[in-house]
PyMOL commands that place a pseudoatom at each C-alpha (Angstrom):
pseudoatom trace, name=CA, resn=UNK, resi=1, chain=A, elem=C, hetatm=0, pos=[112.888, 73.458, 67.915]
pseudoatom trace, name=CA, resn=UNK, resi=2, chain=A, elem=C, hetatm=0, pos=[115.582, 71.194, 69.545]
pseudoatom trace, name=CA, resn=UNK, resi=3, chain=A, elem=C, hetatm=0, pos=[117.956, 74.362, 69.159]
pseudoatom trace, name=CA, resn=UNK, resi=4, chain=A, elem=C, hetatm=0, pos=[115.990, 76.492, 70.654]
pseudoatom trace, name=CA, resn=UNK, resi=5, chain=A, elem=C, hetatm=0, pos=[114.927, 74.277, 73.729]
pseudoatom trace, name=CA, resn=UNK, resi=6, chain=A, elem=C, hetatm=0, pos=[118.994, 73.867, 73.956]
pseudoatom trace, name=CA, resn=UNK, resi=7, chain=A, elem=C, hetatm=0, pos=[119.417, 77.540, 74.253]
pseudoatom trace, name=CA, resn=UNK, resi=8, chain=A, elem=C, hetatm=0, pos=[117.013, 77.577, 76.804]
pseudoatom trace, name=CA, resn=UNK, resi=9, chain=A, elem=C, hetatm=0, pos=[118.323, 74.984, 78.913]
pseudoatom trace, name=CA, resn=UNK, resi=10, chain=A, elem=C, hetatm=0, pos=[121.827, 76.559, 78.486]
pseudoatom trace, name=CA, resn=UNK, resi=11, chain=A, elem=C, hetatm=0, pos=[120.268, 79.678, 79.638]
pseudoatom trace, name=CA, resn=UNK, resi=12, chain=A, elem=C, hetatm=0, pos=[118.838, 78.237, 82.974]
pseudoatom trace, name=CA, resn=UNK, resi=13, chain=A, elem=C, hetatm=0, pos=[122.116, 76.593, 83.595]
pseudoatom trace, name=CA, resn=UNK, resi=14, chain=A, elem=C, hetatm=0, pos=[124.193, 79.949, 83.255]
pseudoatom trace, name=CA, resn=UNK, resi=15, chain=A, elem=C, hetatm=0, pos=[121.711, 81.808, 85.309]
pseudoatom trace, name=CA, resn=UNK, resi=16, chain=A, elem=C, hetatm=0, pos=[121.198, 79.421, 88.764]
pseudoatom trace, name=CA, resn=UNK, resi=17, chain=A, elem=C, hetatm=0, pos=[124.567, 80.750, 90.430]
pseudoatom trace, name=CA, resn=UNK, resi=18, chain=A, elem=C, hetatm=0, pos=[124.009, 84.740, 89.292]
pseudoatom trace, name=CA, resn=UNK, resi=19, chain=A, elem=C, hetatm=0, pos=[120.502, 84.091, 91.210]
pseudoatom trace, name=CA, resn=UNK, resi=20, chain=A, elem=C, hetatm=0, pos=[121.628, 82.174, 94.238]
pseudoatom trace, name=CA, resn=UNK, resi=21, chain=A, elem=C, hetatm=0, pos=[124.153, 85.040, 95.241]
pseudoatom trace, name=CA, resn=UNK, resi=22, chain=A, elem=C, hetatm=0, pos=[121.230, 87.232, 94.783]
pseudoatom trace, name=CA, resn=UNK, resi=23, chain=A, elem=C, hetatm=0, pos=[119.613, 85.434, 97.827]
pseudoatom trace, name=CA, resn=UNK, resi=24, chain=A, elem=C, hetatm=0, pos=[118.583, 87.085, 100.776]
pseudoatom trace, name=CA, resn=UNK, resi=25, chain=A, elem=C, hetatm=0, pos=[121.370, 87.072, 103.656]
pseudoatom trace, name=CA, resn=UNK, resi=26, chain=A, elem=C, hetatm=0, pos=[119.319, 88.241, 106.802]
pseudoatom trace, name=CA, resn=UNK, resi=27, chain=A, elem=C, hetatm=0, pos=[120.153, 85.911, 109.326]
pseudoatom trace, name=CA, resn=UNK, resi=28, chain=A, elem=C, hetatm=0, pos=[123.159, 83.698, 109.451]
pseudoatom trace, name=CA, resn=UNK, resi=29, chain=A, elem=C, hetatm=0, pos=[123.056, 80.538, 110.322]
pseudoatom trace, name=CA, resn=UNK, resi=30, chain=A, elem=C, hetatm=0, pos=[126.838, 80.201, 110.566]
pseudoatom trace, name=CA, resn=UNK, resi=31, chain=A, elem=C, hetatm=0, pos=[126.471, 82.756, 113.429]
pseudoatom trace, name=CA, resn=UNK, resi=32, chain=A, elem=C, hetatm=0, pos=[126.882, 81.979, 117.254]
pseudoatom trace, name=CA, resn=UNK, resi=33, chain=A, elem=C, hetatm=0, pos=[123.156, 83.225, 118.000]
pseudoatom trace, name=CA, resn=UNK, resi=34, chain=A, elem=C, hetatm=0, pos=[123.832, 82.409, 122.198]
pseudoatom trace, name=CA, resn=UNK, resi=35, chain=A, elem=C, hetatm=0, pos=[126.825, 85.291, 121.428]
pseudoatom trace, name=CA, resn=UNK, resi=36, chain=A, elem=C, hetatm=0, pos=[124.966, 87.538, 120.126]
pseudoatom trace, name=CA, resn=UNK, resi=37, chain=A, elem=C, hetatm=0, pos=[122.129, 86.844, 122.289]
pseudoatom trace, name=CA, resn=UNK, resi=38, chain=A, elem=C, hetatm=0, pos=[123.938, 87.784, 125.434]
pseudoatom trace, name=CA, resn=UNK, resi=39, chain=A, elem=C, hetatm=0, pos=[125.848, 90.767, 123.533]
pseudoatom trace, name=CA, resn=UNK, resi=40, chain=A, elem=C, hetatm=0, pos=[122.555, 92.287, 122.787]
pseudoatom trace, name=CA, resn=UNK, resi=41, chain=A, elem=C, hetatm=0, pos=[121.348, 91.893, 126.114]
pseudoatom trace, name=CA, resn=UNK, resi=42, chain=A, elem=C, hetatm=0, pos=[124.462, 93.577, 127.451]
pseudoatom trace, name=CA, resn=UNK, resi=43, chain=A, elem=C, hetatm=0, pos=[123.836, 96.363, 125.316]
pseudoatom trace, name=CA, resn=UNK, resi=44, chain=A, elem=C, hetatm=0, pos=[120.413, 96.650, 126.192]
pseudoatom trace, name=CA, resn=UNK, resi=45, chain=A, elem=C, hetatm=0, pos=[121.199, 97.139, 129.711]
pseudoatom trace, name=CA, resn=UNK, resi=46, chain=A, elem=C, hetatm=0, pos=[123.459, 99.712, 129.237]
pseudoatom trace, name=CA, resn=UNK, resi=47, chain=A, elem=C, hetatm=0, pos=[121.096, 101.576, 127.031]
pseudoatom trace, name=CA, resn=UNK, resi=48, chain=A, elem=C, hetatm=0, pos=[117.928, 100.537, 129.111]
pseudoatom trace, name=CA, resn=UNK, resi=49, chain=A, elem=C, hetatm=0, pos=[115.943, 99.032, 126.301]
pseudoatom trace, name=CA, resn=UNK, resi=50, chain=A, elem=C, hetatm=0, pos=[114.318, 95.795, 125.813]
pseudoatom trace, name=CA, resn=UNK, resi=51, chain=A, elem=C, hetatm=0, pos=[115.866, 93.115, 123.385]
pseudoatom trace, name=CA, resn=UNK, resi=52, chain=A, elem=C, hetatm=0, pos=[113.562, 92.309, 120.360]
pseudoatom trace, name=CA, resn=UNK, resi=53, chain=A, elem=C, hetatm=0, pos=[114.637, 88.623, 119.299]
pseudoatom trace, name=CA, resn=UNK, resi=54, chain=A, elem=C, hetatm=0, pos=[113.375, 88.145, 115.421]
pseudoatom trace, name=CA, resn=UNK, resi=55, chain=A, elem=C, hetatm=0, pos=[113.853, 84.173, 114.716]
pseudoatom trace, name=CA, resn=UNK, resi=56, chain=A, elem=C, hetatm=0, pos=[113.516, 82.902, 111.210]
pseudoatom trace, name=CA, resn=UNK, resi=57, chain=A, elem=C, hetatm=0, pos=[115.244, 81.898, 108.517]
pseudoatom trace, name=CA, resn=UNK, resi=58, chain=A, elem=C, hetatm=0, pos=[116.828, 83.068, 104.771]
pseudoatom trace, name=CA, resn=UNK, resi=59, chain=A, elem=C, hetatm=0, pos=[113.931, 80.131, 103.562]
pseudoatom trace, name=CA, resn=UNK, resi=60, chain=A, elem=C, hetatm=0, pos=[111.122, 82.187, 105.107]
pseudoatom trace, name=CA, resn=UNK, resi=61, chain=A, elem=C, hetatm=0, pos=[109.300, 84.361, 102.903]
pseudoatom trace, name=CA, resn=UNK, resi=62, chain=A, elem=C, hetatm=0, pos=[107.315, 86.277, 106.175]
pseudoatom trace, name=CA, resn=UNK, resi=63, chain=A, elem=C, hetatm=0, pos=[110.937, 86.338, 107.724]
pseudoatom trace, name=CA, resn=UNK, resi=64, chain=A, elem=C, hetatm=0, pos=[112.334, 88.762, 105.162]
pseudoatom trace, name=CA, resn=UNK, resi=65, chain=A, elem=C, hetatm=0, pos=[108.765, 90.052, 104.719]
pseudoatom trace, name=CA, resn=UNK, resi=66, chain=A, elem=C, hetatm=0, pos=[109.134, 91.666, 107.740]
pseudoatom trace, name=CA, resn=UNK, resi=67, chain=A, elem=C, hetatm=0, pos=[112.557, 92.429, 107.756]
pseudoatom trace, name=CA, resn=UNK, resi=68, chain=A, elem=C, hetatm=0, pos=[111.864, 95.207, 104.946]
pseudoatom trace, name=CA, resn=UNK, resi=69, chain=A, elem=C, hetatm=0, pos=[108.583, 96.164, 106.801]
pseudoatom trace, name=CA, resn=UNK, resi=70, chain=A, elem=C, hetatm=0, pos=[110.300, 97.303, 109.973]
pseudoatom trace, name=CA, resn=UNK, resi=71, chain=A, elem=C, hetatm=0, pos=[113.387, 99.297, 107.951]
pseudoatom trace, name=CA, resn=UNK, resi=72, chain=A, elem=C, hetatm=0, pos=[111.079, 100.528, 105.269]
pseudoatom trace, name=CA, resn=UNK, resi=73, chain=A, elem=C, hetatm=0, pos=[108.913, 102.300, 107.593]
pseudoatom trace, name=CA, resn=UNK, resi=74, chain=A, elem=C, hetatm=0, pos=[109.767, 104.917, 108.821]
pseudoatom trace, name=CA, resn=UNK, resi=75, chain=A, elem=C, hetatm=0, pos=[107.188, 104.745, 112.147]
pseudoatom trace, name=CA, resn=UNK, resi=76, chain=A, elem=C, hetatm=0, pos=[108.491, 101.401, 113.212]
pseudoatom trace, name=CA, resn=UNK, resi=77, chain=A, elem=C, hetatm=0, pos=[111.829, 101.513, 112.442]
pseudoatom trace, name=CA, resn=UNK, resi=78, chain=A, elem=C, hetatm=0, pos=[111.909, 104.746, 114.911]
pseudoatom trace, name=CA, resn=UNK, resi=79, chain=A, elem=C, hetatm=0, pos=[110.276, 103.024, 117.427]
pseudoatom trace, name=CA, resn=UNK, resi=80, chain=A, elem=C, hetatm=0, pos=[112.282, 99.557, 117.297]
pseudoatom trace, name=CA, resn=UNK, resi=81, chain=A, elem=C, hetatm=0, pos=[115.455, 102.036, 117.260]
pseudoatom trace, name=CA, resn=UNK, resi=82, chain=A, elem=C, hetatm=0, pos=[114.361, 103.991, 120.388]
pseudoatom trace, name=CA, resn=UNK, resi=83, chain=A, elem=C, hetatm=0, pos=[113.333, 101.252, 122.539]
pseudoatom trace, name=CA, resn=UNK, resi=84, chain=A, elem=C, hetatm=0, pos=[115.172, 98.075, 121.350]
pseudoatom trace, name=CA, resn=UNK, resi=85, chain=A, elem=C, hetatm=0, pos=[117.999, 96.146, 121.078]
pseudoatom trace, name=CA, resn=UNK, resi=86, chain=A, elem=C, hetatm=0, pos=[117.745, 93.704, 117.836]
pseudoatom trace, name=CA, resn=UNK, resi=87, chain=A, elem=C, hetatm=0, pos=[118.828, 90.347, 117.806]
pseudoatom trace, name=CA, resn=UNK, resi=88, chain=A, elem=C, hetatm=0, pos=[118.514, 88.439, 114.768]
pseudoatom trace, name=CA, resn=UNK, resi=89, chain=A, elem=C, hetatm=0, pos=[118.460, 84.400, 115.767]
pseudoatom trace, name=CA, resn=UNK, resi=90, chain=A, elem=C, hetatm=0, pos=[118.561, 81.872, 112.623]
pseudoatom trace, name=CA, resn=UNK, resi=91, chain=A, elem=C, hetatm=0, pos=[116.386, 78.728, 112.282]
pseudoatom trace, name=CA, resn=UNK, resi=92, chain=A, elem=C, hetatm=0, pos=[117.429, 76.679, 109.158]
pseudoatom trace, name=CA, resn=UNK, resi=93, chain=A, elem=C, hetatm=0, pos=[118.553, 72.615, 108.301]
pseudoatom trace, name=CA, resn=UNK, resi=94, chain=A, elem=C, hetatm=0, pos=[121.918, 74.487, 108.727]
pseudoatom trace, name=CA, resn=UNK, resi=95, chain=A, elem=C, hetatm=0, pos=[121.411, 75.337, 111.574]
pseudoatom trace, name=CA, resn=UNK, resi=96, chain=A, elem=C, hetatm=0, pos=[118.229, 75.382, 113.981]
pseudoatom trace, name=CA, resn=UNK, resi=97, chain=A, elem=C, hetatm=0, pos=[119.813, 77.424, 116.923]
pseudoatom trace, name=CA, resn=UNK, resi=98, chain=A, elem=C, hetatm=0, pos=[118.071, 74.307, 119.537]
pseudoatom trace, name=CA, resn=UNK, resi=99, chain=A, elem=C, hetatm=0, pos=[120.120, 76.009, 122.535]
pseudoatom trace, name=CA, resn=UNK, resi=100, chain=A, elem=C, hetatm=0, pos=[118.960, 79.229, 122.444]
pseudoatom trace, name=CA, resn=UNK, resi=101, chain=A, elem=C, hetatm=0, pos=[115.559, 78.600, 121.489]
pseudoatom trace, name=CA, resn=UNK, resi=102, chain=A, elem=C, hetatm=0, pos=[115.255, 76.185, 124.673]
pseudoatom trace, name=CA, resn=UNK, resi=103, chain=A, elem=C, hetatm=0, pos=[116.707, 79.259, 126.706]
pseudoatom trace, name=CA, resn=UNK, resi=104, chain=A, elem=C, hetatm=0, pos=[113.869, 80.859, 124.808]
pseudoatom trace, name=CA, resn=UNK, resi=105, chain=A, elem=C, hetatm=0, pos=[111.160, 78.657, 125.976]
pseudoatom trace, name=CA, resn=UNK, resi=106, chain=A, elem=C, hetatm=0, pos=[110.664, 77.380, 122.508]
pseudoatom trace, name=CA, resn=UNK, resi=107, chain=A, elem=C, hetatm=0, pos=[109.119, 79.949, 120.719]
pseudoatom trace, name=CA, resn=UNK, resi=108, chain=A, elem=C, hetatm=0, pos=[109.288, 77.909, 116.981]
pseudoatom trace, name=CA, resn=UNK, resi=109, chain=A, elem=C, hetatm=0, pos=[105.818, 76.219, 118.415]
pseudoatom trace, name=CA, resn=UNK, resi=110, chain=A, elem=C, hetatm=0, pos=[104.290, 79.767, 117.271]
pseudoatom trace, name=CA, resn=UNK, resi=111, chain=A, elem=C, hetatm=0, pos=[105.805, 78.937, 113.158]
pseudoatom trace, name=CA, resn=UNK, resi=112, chain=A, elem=C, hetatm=0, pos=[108.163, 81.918, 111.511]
pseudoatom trace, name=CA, resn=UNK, resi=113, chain=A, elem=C, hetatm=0, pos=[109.273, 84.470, 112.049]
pseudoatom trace, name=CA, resn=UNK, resi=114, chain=A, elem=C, hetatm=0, pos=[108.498, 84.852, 115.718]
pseudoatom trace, name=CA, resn=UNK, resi=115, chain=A, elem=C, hetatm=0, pos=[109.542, 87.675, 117.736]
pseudoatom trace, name=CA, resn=UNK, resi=116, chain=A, elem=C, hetatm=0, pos=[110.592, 87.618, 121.685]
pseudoatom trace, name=CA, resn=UNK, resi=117, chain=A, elem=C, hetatm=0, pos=[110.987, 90.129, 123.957]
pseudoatom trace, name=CA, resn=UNK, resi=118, chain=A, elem=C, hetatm=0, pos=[113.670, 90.186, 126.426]
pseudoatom trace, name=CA, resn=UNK, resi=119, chain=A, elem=C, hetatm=0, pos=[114.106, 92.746, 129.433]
pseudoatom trace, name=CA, resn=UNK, resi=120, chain=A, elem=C, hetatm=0, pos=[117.321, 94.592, 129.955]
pseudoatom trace, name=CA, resn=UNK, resi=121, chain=A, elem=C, hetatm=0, pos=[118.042, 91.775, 132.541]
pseudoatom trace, name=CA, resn=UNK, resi=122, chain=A, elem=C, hetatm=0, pos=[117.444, 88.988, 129.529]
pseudoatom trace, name=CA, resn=UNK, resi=123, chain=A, elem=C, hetatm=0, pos=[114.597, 87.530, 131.167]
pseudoatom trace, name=CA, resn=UNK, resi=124, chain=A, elem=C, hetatm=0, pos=[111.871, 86.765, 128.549]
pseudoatom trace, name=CA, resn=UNK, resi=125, chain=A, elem=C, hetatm=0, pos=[108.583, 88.709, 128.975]
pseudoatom trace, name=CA, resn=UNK, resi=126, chain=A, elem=C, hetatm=0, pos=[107.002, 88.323, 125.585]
pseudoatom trace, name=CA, resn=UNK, resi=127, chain=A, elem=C, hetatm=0, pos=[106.396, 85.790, 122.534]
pseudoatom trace, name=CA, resn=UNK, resi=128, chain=A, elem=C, hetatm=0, pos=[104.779, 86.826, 119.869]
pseudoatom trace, name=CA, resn=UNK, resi=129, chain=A, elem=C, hetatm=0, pos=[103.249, 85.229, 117.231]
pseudoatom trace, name=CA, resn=UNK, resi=130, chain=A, elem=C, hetatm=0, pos=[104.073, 87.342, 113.915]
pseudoatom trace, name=CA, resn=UNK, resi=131, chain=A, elem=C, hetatm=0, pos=[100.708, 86.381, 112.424]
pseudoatom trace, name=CA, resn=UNK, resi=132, chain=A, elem=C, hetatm=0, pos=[98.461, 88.225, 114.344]
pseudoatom trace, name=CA, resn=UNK, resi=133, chain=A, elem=C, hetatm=0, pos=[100.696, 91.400, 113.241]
pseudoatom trace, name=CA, resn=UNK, resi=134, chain=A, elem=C, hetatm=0, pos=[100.176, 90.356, 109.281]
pseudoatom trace, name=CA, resn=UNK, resi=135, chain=A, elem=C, hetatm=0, pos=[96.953, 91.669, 106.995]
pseudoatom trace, name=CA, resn=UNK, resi=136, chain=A, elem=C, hetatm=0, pos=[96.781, 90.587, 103.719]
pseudoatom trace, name=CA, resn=UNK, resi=137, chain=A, elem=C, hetatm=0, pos=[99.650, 89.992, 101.853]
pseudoatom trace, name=CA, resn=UNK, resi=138, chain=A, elem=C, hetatm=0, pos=[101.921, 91.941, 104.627]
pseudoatom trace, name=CA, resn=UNK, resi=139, chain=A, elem=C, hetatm=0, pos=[102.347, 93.473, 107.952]
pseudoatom trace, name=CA, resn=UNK, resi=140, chain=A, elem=C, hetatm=0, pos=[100.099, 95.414, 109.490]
pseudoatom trace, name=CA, resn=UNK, resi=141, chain=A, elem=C, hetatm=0, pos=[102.115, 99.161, 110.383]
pseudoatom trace, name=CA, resn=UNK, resi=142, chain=A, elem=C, hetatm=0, pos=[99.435, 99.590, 113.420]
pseudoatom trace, name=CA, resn=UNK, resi=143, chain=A, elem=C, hetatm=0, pos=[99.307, 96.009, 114.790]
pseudoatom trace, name=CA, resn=UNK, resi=144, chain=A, elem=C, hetatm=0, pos=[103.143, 96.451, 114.937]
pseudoatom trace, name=CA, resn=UNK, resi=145, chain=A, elem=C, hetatm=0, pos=[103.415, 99.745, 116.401]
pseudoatom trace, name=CA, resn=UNK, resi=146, chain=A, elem=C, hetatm=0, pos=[100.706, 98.985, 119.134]
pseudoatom trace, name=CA, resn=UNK, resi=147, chain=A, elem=C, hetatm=0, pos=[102.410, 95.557, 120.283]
pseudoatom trace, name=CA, resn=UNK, resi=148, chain=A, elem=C, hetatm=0, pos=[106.282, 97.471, 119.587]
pseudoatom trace, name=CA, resn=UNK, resi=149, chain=A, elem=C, hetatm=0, pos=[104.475, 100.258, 122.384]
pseudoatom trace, name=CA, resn=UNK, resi=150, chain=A, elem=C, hetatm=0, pos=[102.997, 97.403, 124.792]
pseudoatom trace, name=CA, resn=UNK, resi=151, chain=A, elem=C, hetatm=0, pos=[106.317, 95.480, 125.613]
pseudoatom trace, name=CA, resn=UNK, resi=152, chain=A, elem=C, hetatm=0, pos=[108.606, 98.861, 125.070]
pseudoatom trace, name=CA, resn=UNK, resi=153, chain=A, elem=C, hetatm=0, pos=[110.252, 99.392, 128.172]
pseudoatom trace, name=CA, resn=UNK, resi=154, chain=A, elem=C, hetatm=0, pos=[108.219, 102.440, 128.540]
pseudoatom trace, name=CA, resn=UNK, resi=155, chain=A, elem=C, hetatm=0, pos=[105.311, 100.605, 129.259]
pseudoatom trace, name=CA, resn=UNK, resi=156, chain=A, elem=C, hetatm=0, pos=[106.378, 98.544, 132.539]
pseudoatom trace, name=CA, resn=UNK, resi=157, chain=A, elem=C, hetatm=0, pos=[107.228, 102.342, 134.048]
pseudoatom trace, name=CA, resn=UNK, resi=158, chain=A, elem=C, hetatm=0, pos=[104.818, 101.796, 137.318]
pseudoatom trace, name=CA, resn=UNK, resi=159, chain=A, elem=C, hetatm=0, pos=[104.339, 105.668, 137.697]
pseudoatom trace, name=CA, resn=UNK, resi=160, chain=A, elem=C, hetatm=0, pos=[102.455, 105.328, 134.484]
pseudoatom trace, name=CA, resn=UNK, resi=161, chain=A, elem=C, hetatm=0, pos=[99.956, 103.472, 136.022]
pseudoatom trace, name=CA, resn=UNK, resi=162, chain=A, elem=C, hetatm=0, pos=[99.676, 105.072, 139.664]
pseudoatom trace, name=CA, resn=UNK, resi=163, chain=A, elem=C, hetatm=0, pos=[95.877, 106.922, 140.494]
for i in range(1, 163): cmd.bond("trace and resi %d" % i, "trace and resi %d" % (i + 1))
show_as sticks, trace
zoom trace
């Protein structure tokens, strides 16, 4: 018995590092997020989209949750592409990104992940709370779609809403 409860400590050992490189890499917390930040608002004004600001962290089960939710389906990821910018902002001991969440207006008060909507211009116009987009055990495809449609920059078009 010994033996075997060897072996199986030997085999624990051996297979920590093969599973630690198998770790999710979706946000970077060695990453200048106030860089990208203002590079994806740039773009977003050339393209005339809004900036959708995901903050989270590799530690965050929700946070990569919803990171295969929104480029495994197809509806969503169509709509995120045709109306967004994405900027992916860390939160981690590494690294807790305290600059650009100030600039922000502190949106870590709502937990992980939590998304933000900037305008072309970078001036926030949304927080949003990623839990009331969840059901069950994952996200909800119509919860996301309808709040993707309400802060799209389609949506702030004032012809839309003349009588």
């Amino acid at each position: 018995m010994n033996r075997l409860n060897l072996l199986f400590f030997i085999f624990l050992v051996l297979s920590i590092p093969s599973y630690s490189q198998h770790r999710v890499q979706i946000y970077h917390p060695e990453a200048n997020a106030l860089a990208d930040l203002q590079q994806a608002i740039q773009k977003a004004a050339k393209e005339n989209k809004h900036v959708f600001v995901q903050i989270g962290g590799n530690w965050c089960p929700w946070c990569i949750k919803f990171h295969s939710f929104i480029h495994e389906n197809a509806k969503v990821d169509s709509l995120l592409k045709a109306d967004y910018i994405i900027c992916l902002v860390n939160y981690s001991k590494e690294n807790k990104n305290q600059e650009v969440l100030k600039l922000l207006e502190y949106p870590q008060r709502f937990g992980f992940p939590v998304f933000v909507i900037l305008d072309k211009n970078g001036q926030r116009i949304h927080t949003q709370d990623s839990g009331l987009l969840e059901s069950g055990e994952g996200y909800d495809e119509g919860k996301v779609i309808h709040f993707l449609r309400n802060w799209s920059p389609r949506a702030f078009d004032p012809s839309l809403y003349t009588l």
